[in-house]
C-alpha positions in Angstrom: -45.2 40.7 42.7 -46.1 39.9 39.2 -49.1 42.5 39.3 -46.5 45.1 41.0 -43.8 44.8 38.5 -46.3 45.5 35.0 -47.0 48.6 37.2 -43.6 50.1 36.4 -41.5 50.9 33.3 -38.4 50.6 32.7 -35.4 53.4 32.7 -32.9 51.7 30.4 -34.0 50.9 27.0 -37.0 48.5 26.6 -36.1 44.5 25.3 -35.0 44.9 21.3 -38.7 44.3 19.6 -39.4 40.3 19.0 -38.3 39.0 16.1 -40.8 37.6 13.8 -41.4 34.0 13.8 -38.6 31.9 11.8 -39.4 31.7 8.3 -41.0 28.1 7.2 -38.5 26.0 5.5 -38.5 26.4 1.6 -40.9 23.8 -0.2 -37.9 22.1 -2.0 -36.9 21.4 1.8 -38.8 18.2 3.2 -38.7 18.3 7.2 -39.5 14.8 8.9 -42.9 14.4 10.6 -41.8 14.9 14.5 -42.5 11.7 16.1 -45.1 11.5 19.3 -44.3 12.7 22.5 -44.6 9.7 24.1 -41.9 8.1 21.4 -39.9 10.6 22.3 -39.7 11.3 25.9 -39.9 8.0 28.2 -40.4 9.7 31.4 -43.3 12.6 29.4 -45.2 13.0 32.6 -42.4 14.1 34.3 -42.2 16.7 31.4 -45.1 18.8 32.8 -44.9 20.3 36.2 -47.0 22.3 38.7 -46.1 25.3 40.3 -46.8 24.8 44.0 -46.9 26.6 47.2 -46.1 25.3 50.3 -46.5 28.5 51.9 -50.1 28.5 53.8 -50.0 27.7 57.6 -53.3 28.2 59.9 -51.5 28.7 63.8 -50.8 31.1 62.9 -52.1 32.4 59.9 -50.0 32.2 57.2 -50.6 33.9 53.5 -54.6 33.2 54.2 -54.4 36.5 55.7 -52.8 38.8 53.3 -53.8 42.4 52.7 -56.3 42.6 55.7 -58.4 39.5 55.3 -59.1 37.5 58.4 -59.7 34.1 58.2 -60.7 31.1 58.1 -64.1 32.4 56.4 -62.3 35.7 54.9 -59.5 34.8 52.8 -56.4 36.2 50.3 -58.1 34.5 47.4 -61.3 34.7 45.4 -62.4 31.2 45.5 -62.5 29.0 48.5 -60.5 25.9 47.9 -62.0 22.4 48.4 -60.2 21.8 51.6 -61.2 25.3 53.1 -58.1 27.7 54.4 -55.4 24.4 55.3 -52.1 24.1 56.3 -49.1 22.9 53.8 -47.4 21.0 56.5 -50.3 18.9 57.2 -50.0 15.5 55.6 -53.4 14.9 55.1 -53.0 17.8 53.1 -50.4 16.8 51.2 -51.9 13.8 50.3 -55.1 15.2 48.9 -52.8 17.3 46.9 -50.7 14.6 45.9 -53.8 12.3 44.5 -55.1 15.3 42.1 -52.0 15.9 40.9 -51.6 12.5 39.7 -54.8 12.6 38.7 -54.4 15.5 36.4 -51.1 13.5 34.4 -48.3 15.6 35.3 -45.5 14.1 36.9 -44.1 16.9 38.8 -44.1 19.8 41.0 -42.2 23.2 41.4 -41.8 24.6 44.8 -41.8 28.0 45.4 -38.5 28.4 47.3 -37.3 31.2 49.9 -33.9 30.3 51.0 -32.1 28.1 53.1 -34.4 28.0 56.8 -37.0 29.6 55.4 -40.7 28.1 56.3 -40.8 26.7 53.0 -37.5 24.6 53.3 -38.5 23.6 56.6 -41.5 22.0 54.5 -39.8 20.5 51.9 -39.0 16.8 53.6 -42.4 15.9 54.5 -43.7 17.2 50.8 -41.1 14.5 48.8 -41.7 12.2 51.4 -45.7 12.2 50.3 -45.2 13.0 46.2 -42.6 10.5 46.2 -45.7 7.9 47.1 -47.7 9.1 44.7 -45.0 9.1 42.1 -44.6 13.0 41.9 -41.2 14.3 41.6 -40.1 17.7 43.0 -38.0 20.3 41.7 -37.9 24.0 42.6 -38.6 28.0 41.3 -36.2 30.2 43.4 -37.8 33.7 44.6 -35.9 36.3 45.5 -36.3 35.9 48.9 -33.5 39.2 50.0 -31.9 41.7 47.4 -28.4 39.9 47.2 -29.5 36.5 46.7 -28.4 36.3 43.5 -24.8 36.4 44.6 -25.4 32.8 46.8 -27.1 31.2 43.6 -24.9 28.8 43.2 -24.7 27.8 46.9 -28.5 27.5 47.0 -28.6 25.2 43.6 -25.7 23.0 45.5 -28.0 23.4 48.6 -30.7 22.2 46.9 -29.2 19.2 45.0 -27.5 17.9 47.9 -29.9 18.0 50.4 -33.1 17.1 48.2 -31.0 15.0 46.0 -28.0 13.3 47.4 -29.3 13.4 50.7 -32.1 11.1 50.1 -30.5 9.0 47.1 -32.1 11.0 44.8 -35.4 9.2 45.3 -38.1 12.4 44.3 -35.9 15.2 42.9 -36.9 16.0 39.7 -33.6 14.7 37.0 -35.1 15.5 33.7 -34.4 13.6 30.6 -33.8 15.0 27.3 -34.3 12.8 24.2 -31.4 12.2 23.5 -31.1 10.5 27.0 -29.1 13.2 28.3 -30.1 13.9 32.3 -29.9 16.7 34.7 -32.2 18.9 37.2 -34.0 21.7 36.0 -34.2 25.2 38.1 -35.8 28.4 37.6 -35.5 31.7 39.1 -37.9 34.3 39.6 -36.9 38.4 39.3 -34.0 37.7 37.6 -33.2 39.7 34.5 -34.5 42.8 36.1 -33.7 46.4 34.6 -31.4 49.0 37.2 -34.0 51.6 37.4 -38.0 52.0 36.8 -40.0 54.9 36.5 -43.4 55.0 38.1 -46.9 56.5 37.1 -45.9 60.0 38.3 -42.5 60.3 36.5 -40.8 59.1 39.6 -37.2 57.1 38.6 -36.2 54.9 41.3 -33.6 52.0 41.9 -34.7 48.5 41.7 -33.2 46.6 45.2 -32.7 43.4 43.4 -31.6 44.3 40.3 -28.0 42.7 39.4 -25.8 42.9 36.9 -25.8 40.1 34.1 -22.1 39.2 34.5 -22.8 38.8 38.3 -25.4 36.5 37.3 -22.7 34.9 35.2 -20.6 34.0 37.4 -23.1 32.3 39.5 -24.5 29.9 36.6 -20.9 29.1 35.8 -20.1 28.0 39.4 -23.4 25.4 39.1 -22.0 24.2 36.0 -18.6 24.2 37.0 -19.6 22.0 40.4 -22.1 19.7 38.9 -19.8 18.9 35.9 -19.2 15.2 36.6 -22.4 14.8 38.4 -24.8 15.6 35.3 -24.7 15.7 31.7 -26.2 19.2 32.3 -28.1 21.6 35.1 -30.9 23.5 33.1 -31.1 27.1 34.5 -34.1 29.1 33.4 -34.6 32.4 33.8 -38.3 34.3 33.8 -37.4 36.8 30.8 -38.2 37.7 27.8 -34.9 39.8 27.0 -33.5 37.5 24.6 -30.0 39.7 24.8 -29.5 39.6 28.7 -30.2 36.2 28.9 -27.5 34.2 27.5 -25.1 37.0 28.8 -26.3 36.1 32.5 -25.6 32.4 31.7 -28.9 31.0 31.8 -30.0 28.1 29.1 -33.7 29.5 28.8 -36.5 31.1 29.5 -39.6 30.1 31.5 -42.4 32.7 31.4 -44.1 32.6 34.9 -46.9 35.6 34.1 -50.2 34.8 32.8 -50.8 38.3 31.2 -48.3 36.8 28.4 -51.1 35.2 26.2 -50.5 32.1 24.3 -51.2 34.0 20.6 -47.8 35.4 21.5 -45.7 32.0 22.4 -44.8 31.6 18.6 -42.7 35.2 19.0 -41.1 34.4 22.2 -40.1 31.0 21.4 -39.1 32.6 18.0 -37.1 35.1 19.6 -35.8 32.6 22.4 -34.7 30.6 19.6 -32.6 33.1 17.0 -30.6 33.2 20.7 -29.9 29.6 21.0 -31.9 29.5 24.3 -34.6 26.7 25.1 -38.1 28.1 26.5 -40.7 27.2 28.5 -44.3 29.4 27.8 -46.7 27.9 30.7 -50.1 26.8 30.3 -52.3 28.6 32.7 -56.2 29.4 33.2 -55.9 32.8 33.4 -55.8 35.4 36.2 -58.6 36.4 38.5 -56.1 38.0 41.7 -57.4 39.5 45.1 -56.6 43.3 46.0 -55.4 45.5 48.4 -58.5 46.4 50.8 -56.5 49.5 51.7 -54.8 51.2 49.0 -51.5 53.0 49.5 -49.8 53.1 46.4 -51.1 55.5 44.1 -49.9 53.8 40.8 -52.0 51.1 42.1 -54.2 49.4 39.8 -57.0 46.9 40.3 -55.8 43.3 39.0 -57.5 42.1 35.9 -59.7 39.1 34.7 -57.7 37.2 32.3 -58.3 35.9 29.8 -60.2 39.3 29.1 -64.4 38.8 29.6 -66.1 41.9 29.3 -69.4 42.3 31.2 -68.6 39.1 34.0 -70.6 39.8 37.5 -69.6 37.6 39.6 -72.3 38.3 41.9 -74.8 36.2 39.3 -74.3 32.2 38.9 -73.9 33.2 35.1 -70.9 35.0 35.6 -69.5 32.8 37.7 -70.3 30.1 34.8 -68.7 32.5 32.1 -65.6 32.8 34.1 -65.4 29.2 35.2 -65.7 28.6 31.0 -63.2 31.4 30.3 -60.8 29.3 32.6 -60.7 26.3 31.1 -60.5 27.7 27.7 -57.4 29.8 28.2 -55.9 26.3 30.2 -56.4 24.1 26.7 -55.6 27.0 24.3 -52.2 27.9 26.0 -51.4 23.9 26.6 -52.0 23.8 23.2 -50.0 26.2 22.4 -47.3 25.4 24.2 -47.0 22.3 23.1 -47.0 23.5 19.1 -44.0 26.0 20.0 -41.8 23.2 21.7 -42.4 20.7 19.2 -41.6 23.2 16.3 -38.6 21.4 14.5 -36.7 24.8 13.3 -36.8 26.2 16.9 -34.5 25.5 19.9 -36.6 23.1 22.0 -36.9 20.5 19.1 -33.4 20.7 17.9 -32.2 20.3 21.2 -34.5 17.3 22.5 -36.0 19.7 25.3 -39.6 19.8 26.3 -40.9 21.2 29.8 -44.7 22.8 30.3 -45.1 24.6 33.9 -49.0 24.5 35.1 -49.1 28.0 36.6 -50.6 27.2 39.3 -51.6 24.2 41.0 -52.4 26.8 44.0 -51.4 30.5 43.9 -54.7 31.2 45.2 -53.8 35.3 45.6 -53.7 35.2 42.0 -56.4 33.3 41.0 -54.6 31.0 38.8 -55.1 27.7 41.6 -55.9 24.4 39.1 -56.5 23.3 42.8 -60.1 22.0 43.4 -62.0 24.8 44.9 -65.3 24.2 46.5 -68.4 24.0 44.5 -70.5 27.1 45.1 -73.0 25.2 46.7 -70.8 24.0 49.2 -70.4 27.7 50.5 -71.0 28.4 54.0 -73.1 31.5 54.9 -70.4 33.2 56.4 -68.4 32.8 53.5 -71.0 33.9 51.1 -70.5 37.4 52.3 -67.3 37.6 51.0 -68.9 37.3 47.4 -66.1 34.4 46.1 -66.1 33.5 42.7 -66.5 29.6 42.8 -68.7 27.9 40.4 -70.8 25.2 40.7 -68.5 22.8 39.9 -65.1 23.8 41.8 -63.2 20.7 39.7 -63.4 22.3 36.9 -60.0 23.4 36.2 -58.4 20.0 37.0 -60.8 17.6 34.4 -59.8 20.5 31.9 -56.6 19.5 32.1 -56.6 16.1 32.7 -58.9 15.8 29.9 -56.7 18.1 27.4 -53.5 16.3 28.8 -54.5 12.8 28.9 -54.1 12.0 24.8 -50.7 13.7 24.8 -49.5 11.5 27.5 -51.5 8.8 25.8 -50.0 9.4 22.6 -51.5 8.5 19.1 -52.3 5.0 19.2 -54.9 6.2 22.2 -56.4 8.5 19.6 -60.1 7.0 18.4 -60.7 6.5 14.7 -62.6 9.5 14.4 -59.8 11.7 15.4 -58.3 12.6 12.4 -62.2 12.9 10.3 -64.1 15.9 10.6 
């Protein structure tokens, strides 16, 4: 959906242009050194959080076999995950996933949510039940699973806290604390702040389905604040936008950038922006974007998905290529960590001021768009009938996860894990 969308533009007027970053204080002004992480937030670990999928079934095929593919050998990805084409409802599963989560230091995962019913909620027991023993909360990224579901947002927040929350005594729902000690789930929705019309590649205006009004959207975020009043010291509602005018109007306390194609050198504008708006913001860190495509195209605005971050010259037909990419990867996951990290903990913008820190890992494994931090299998682990399919995965297929548990270890650790040599050189 993300690749669809960048295909159209806009009818109404584009965002207002970003303002620059906030001016550094004066030098007569002395700001205090911001203390570690680790000071600061108690529960840090829960302060980083996957985005996860519970989507993939195997009898039948589920989301293995978009856009024509036909597994188990020929799949909607272009790596082969570690545990081959698997099912999100089986436990053994779920506990693999659970382990390298907890492996990689975050604390958390964000389930990709389609309604009440859907196969998703049907999943979402058994998946607490096995984070929960591996110390993983769970909280959740609502997708705009029919065109009027943002007029039942508030039902589906109160859906979600009572029957992930209050019906299980709150025992791996995701309550986030602030530093000041203030508590409070956290939610984000996908396709929210949407514009009325676009325009396509041949001139073409046409309405967008989902597209609702921001004082619609209002009223919703006030009914979850309005319910959970006396339940909470506060319900964090992001939205995935960088319209820093429609999003306080809709009601939402932040942004949380879900697309990858927003590169990290750009975090210090958004948050900038977020910021002159009073709005907290969440820029993910990510290893880039390396997305399947149609095998049939219909859509003539179509256009084939990008390598990010940009590589010119990668064959991924060569073990070199793969190498480059794998590199690329792991490169884009530290730099936009880091980056991240420098945004939110920027004491003249929002996130500071406020006590507020929260990194989504886009993806632990959205394997359509290439993004999975998921161990994939290491090339030579390839069967010959997968080989055909010319998959991307390197030699090591854990590469992705040491990246981050390597880049996110000292944070988590804090300073007094640093060694001496850390601040030489």
């Amino acid at each position: 959906m993300a690749t669809a969308l960048r295909a159209w533009s806009p009818v109404t007027a584009p965002p207002p242009a970003l303002p620059r970053p906030l001016a550094p204080a004066p030098a007569t002004q002395t700001l205090p050194a911001p203390r570690p992480l680790a000071e600061r937030f108690p529960d840090l670990r829960r302060h980083f959080v996957f985005e996860y999928y519970p989507w993939y079934g195997v009898d039948p095929w589920r989301h293995w076999d978009q856009w024509e593919r036909v597994p188990p050998h020929d799949l909607a990805a272009t790596a082969v995950p570690k545990l081959g084409a698997y099912d999100s409802r089986d436990p053994a599963v779920l506990e693999r996933h659970a382990e390298w989560i907890a492996e990689s230091g975050a604390g958390a995962i964000n389930v990709s949510w389609w309604g009440p019913g859907s196969d998703e909620d049907r999943s979402v027991h058994l998946l607490m039940d096995v984070m929960r023993a591996h110390d993983v909360k769970v909280t959740f990224h609502l997708e705009p699973y029919a065109d009027d579901r943002a007029a039942r947002f508030a039902d589906d927040v109160a859906y979600l806290v009572r029957e992930y929350g209050e019906r299980r005594g709150f025992d791996a729902l995701l309550v986030l604390r602030d530093e000041d000690g203030g508590e409070g789930p956290v939610f984000k929705g996908f396709r929210t702040i949407l514009p009325e019309r676009v325009v396509d590649c041949r001139g073409r205006v046409r309405e967008v389905p989902d597209y609702t009004p921001d004082d619609a959207w209002r009223r919703e975020t006030d009914r979850v604040r309005e319910r959970f009043r006396s339940a909470f010291d506060h319900v964090t509602l992001l939205a995935d936008s960088l319209h820093f005018g429609r999003t306080p109007a809709a009601g939402f306390d932040g942004i949380a950038i879900y697309d990858n194609f927003v590169a990290p050198e750009s975090y210090p504008g958004h948050a900038a922006g977020a910021s002159a708006r009073g709005l907290l913001f969440s820029l993910n860190a990510n290893p880039g974007y390396d997305a399947i495509a149609p095998r049939t195209i219909e859509d003539e605005c179509f256009e084939p998905p990008q390598f990010l971050p940009p590589t010119p010259g990668l064959d991924f037909a060569t073990a070199a290529g793969r190498e480059r990419a794998a590199e690329r990867a792991a490169e884009r996951l530290r730099e936009s960590l880091a980056a991240t990290l420098a945004v939110q903990q920027d004491p003249l913008l929002e996130n500071a001021r406020r006590g507020f820190l929260l990194v989504y890992l886009t993806s632990f494994n959205e394997w359509h768009e290439g993004h999975a931090i998921e161990p994939m299998k290491d090339h030579a682990e390839l069967s010959a009938a997968e080989r055909v399919f010319g998959y991307h995965n390197p030699a090591r297929g854990d590469g992705r996860l040491q990246a981050l548990k390597s880049a996110l270890g000292p944070v988590l650790a804090g300073p007094a894990a640093r060694p001496a040599s850390a601040d030489r050189g």
